[in-house]
mmJSON file of the N, C-alpha and C atoms, coordinates in Angstrom:
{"data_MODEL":{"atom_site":{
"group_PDB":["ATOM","ATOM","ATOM","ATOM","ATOM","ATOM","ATOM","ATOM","ATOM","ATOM","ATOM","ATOM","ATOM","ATOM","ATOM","ATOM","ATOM","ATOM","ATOM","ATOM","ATOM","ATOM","ATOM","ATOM","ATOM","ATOM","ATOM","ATOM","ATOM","ATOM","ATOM","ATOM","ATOM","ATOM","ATOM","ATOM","ATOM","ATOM","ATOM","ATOM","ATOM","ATOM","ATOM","ATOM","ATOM","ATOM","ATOM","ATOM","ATOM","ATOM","ATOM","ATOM","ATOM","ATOM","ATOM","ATOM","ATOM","ATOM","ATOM","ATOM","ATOM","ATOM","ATOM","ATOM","ATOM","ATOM","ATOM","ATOM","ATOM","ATOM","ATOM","ATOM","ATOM","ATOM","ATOM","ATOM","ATOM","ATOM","ATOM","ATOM","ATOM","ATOM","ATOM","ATOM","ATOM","ATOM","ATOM","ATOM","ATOM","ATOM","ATOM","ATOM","ATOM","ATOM","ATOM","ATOM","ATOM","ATOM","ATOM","ATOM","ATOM","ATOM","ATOM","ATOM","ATOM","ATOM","ATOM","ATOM","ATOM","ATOM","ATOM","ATOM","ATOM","ATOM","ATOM","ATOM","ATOM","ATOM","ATOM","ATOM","ATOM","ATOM","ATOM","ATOM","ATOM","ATOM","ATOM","ATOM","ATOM","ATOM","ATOM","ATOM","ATOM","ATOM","ATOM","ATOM","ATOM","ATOM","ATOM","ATOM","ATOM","ATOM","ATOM","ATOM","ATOM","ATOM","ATOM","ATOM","ATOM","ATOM","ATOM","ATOM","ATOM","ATOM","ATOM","ATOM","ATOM","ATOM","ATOM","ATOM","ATOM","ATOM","ATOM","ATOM","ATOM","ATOM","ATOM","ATOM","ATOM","ATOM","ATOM","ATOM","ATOM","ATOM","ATOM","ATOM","ATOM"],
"id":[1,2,3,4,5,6,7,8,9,10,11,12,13,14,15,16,17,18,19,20,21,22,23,24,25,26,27,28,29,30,31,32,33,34,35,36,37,38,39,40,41,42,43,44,45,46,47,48,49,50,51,52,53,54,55,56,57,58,59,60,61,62,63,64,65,66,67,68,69,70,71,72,73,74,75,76,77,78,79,80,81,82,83,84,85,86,87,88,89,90,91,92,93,94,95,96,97,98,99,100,101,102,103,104,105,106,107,108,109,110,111,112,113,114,115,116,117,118,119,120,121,122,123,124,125,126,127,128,129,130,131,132,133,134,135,136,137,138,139,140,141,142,143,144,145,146,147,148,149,150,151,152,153,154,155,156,157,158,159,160,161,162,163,164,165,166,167,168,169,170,171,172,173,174,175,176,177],
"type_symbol":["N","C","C","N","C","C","N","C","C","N","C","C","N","C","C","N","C","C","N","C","C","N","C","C","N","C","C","N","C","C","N","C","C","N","C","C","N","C","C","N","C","C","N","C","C","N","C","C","N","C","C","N","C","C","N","C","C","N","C","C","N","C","C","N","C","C","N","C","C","N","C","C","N","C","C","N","C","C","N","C","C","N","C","C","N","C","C","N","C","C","N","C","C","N","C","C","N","C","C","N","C","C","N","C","C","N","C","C","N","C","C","N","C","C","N","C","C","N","C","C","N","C","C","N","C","C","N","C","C","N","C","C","N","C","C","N","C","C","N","C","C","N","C","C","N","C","C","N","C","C","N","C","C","N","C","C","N","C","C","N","C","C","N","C","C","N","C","C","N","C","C","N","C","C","N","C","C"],
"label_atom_id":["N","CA","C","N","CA","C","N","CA","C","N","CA","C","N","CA","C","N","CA","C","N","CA","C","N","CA","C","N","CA","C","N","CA","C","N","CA","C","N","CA","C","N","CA","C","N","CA","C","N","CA","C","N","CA","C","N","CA","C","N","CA","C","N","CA","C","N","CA","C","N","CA","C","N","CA","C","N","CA","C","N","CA","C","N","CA","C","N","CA","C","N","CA","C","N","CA","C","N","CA","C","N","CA","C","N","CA","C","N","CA","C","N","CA","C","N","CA","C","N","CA","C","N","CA","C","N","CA","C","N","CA","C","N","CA","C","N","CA","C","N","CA","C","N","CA","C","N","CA","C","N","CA","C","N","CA","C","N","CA","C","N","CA","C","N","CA","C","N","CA","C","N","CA","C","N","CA","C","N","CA","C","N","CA","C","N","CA","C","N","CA","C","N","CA","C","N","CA","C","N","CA","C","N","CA","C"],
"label_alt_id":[null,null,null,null,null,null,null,null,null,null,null,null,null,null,null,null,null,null,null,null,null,null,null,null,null,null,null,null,null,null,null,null,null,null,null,null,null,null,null,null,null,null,null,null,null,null,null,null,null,null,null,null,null,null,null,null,null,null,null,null,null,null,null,null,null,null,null,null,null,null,null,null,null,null,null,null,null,null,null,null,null,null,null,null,null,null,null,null,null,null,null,null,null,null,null,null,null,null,null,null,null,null,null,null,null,null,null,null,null,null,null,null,null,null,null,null,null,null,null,null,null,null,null,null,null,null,null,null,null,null,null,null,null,null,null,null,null,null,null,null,null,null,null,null,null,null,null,null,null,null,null,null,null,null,null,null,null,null,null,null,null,null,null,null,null,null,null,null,null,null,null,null,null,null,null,null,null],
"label_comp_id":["UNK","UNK","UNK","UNK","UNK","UNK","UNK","UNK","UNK","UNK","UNK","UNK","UNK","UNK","UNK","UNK","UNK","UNK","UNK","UNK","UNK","UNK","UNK","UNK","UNK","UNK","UNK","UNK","UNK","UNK","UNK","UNK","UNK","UNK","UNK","UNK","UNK","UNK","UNK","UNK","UNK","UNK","UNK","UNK","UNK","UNK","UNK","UNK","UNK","UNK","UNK","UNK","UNK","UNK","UNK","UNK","UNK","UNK","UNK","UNK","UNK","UNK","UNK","UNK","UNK","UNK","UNK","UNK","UNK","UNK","UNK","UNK","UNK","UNK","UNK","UNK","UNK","UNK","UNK","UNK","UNK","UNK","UNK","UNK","UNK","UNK","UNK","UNK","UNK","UNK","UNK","UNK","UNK","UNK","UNK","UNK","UNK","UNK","UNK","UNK","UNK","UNK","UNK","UNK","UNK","UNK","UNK","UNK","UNK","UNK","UNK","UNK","UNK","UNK","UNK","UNK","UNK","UNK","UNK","UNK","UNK","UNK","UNK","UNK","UNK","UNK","UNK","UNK","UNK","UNK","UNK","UNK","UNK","UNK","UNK","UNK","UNK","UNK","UNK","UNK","UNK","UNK","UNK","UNK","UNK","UNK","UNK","UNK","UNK","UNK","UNK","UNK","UNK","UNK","UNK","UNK","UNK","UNK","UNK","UNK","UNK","UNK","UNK","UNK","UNK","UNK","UNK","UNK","UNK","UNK","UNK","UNK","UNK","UNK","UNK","UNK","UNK"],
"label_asym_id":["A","A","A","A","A","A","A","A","A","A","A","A","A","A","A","A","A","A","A","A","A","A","A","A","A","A","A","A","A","A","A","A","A","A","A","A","A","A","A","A","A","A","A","A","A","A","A","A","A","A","A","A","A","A","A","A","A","A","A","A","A","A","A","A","A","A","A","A","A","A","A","A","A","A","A","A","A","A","A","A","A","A","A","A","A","A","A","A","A","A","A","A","A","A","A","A","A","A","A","A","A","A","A","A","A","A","A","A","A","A","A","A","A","A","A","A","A","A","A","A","A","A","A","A","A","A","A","A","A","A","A","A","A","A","A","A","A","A","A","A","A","A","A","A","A","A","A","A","A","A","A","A","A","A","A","A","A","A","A","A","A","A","A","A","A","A","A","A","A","A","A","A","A","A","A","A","A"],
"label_entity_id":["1","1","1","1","1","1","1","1","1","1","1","1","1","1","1","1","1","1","1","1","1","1","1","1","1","1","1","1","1","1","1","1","1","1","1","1","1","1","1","1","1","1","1","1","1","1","1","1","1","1","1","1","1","1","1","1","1","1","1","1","1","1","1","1","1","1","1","1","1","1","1","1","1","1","1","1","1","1","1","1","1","1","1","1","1","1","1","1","1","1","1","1","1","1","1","1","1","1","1","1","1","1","1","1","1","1","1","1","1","1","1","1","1","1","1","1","1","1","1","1","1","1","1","1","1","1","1","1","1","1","1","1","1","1","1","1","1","1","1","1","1","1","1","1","1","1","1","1","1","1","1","1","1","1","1","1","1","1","1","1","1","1","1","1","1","1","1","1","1","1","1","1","1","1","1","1","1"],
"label_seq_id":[1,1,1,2,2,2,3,3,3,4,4,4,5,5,5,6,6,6,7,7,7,8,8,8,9,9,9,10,10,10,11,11,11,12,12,12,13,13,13,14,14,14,15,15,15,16,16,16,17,17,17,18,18,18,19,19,19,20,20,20,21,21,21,22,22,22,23,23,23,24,24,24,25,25,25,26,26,26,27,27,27,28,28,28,29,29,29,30,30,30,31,31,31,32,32,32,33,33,33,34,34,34,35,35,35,36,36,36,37,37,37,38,38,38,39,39,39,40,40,40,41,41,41,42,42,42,43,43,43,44,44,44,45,45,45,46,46,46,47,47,47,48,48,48,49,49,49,50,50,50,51,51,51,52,52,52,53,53,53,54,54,54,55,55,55,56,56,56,57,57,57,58,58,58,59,59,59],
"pdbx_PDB_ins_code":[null,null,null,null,null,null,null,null,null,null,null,null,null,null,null,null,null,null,null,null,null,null,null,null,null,null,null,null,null,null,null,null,null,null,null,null,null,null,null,null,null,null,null,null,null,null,null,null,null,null,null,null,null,null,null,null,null,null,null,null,null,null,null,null,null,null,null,null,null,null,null,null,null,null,null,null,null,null,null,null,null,null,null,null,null,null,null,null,null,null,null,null,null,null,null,null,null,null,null,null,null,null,null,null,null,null,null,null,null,null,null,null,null,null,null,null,null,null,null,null,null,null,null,null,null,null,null,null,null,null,null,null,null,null,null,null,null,null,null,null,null,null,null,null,null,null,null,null,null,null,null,null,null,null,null,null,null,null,null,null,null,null,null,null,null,null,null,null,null,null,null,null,null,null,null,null,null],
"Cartn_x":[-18.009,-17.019,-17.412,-17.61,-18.212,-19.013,-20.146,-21.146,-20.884,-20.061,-19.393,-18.755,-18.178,-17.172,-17.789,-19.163,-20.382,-19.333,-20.248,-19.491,-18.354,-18.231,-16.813,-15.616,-16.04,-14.996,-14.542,-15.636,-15.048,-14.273,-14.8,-14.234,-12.809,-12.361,-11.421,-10.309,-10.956,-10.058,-9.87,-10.867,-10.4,-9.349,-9.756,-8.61,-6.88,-7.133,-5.924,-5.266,-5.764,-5.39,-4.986,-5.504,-5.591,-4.211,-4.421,-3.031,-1.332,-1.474,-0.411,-0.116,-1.141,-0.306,-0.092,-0.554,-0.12,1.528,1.397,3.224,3.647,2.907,3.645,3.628,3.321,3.49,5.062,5.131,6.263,7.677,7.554,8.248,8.226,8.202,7.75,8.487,9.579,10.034,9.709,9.395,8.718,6.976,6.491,4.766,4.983,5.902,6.255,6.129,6.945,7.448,6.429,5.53,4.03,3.069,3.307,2.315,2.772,4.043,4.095,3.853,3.955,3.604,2.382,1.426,-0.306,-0.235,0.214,-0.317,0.199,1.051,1.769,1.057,-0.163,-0.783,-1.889,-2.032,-3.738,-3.465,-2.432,-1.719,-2.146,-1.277,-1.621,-3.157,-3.393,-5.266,-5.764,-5.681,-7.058,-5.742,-4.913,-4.828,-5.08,-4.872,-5.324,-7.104,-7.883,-8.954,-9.613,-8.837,-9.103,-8.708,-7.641,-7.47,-8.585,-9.025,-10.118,-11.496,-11.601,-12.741,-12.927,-11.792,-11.364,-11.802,-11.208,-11.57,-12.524,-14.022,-14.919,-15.861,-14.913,-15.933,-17.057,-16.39,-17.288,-16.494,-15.288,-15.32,-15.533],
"Cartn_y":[-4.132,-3.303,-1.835,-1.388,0.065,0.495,-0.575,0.278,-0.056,-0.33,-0.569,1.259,1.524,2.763,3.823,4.043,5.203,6.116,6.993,8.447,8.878,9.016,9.584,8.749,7.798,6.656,6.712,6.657,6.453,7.806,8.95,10.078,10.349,10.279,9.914,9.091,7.87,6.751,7.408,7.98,8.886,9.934,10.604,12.172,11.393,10.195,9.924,9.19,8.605,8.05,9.315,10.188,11.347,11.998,12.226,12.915,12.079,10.189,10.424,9.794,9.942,9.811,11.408,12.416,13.538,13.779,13.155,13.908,12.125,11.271,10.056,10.599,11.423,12.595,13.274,14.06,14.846,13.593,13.356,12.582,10.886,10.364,8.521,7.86,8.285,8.063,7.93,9.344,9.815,9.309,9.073,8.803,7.018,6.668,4.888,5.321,6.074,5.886,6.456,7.821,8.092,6.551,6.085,4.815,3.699,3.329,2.413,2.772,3.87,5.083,4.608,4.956,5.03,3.526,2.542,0.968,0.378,0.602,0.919,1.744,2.204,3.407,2.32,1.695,1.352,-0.582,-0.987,-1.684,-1.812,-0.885,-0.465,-0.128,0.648,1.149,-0.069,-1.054,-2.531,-3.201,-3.303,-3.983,-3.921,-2.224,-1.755,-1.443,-2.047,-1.736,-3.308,-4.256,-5.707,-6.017,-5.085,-5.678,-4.791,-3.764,-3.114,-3.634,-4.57,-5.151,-6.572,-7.474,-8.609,-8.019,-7.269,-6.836,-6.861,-6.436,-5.931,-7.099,-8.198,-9.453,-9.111,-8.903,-8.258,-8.821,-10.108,-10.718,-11.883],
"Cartn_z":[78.371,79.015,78.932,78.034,77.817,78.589,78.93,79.761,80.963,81.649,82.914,83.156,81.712,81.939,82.095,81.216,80.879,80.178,80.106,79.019,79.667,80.515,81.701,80.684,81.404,81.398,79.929,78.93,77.394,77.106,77.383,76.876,77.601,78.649,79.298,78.833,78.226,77.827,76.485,75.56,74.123,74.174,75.5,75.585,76.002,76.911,76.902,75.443,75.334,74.057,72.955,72.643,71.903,72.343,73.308,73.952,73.888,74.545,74.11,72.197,71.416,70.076,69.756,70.66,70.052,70.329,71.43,72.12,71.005,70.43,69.624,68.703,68.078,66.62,66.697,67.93,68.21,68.593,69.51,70.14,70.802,69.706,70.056,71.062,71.63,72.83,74.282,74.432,75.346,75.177,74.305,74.178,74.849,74.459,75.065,76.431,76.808,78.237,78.915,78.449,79.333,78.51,78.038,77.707,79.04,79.121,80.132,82.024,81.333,83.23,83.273,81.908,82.448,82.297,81.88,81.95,83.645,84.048,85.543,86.202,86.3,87.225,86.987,85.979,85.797,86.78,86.728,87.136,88.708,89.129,90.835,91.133,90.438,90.617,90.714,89.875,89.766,91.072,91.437,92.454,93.921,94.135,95.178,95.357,94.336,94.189,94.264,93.785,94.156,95.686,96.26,97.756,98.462,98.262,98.655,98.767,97.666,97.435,98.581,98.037,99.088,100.298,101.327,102.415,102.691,101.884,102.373,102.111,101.743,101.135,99.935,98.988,97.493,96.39,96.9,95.798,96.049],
"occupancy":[1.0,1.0,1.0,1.0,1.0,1.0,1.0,1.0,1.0,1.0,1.0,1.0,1.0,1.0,1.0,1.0,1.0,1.0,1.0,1.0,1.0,1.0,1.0,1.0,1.0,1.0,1.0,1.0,1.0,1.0,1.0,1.0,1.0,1.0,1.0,1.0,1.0,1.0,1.0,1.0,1.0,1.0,1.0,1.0,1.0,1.0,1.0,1.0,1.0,1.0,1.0,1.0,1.0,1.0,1.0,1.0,1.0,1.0,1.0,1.0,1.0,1.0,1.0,1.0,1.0,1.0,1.0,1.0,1.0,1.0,1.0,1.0,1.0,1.0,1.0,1.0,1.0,1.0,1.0,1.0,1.0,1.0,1.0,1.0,1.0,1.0,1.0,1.0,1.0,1.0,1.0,1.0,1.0,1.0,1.0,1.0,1.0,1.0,1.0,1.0,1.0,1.0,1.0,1.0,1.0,1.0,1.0,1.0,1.0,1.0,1.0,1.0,1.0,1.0,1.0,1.0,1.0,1.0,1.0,1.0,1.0,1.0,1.0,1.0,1.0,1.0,1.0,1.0,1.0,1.0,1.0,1.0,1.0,1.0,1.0,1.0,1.0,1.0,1.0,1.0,1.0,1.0,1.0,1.0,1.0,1.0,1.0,1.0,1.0,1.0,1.0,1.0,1.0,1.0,1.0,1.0,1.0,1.0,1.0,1.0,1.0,1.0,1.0,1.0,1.0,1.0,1.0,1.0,1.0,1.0,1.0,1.0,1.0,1.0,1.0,1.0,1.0],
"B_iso_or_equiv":[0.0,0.0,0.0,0.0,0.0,0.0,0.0,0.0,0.0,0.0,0.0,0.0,0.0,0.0,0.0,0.0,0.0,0.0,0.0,0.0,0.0,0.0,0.0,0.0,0.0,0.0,0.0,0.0,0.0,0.0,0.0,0.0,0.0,0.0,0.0,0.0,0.0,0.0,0.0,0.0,0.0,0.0,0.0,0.0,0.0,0.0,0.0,0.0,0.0,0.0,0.0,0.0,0.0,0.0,0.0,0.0,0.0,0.0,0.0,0.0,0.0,0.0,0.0,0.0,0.0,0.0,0.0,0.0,0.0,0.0,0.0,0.0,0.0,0.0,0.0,0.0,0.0,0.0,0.0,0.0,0.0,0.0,0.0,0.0,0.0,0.0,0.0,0.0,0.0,0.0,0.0,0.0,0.0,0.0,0.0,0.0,0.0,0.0,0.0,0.0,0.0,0.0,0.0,0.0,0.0,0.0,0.0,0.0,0.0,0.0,0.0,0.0,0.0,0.0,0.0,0.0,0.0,0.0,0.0,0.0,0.0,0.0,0.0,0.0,0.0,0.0,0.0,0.0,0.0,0.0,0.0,0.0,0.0,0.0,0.0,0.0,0.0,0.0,0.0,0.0,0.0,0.0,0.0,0.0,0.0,0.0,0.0,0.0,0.0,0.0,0.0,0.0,0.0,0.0,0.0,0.0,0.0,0.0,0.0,0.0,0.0,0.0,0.0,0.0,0.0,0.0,0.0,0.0,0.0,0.0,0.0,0.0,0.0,0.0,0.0,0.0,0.0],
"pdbx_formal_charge":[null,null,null,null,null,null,null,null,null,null,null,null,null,null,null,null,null,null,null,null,null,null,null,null,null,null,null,null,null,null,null,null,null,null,null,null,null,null,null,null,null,null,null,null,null,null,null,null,null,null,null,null,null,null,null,null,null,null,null,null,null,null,null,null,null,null,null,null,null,null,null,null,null,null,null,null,null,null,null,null,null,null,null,null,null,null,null,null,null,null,null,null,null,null,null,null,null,null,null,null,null,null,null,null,null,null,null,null,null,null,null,null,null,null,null,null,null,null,null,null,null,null,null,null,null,null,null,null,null,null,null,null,null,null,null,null,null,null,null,null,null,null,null,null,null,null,null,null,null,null,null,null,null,null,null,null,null,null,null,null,null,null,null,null,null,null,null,null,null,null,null,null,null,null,null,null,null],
"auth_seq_id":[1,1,1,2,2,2,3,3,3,4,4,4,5,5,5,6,6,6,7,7,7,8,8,8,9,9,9,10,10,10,11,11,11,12,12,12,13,13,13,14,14,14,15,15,15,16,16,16,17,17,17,18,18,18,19,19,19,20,20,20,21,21,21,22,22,22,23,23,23,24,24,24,25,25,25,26,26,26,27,27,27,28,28,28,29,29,29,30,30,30,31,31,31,32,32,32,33,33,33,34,34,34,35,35,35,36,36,36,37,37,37,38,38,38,39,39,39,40,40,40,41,41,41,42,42,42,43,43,43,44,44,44,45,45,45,46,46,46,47,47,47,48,48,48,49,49,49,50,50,50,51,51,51,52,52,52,53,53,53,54,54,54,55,55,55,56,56,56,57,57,57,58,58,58,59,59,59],
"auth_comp_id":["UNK","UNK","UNK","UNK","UNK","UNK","UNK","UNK","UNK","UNK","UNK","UNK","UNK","UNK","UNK","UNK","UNK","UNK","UNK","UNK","UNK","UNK","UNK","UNK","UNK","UNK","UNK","UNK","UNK","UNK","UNK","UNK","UNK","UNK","UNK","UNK","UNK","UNK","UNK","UNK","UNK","UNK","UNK","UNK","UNK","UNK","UNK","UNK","UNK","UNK","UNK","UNK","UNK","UNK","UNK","UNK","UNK","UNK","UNK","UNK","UNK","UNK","UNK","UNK","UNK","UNK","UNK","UNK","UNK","UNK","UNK","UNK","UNK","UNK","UNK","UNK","UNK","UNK","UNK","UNK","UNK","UNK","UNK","UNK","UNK","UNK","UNK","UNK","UNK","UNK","UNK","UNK","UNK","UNK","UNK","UNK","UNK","UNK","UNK","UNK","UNK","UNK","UNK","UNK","UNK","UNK","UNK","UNK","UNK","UNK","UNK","UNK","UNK","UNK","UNK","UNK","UNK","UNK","UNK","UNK","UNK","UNK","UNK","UNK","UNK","UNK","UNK","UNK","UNK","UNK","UNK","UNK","UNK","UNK","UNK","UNK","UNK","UNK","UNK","UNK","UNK","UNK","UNK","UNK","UNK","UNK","UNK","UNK","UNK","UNK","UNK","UNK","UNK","UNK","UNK","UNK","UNK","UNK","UNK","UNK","UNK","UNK","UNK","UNK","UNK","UNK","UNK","UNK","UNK","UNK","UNK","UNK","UNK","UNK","UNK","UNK","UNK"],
"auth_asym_id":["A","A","A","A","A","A","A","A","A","A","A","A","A","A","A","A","A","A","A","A","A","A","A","A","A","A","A","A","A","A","A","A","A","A","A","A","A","A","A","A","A","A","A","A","A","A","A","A","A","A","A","A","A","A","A","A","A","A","A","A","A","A","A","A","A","A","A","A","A","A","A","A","A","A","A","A","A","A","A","A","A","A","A","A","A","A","A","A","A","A","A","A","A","A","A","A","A","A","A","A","A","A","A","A","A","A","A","A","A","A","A","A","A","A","A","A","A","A","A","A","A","A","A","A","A","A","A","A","A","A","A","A","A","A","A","A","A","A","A","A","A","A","A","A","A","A","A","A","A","A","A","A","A","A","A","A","A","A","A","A","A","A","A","A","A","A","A","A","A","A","A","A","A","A","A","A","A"],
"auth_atom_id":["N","CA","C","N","CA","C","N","CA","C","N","CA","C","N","CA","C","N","CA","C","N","CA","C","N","CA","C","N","CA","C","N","CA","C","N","CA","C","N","CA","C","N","CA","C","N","CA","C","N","CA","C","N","CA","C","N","CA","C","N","CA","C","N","CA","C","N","CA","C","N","CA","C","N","CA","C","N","CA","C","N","CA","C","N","CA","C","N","CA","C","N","CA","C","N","CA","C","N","CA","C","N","CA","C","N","CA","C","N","CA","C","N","CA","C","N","CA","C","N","CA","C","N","CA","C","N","CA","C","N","CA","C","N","CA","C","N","CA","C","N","CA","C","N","CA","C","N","CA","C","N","CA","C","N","CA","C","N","CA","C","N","CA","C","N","CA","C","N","CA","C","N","CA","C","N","CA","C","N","CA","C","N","CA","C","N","CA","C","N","CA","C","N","CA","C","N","CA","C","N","CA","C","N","CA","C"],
"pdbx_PDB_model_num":[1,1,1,1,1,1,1,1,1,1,1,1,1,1,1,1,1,1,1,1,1,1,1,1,1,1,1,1,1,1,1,1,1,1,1,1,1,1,1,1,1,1,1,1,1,1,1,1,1,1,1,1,1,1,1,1,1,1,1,1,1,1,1,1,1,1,1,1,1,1,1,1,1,1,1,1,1,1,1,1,1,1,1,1,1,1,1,1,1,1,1,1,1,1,1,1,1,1,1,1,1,1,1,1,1,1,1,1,1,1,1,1,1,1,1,1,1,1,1,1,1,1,1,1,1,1,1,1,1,1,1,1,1,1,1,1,1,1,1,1,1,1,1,1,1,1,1,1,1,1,1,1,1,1,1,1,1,1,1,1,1,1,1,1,1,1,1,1,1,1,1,1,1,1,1,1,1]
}}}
């Protein structure tokens, strides 16, 4: 999986992660609710990216 992501991808996936246990330091409420936003964004992204793919006959 990693080297699918390259450095982008990992450091990206670190800063988010980093970010929301910081606002989960301050406020664990709110760090849930931007946690279920970004699992719901990543959600739509791989589906609209699987019907993208389908289309073009690449799966």
């Amino acid at each position: 999986m990693y080297d699918r992501l390259g450095i982008g991808g990992i450091v990206g996936l670190l800063l988010t992660l980093g970010g929301i246990a910081l606002v989960a330091w301050q406020e664990p409420i709110v760090a849930a609710g931007l946690a279920f936003v970004l699992a719901g964004i990543g959600l739509v992204v791989r589906a609209l990216v699987g019907n993208v793919m389908r289309q073009f006959g690449m799966v």
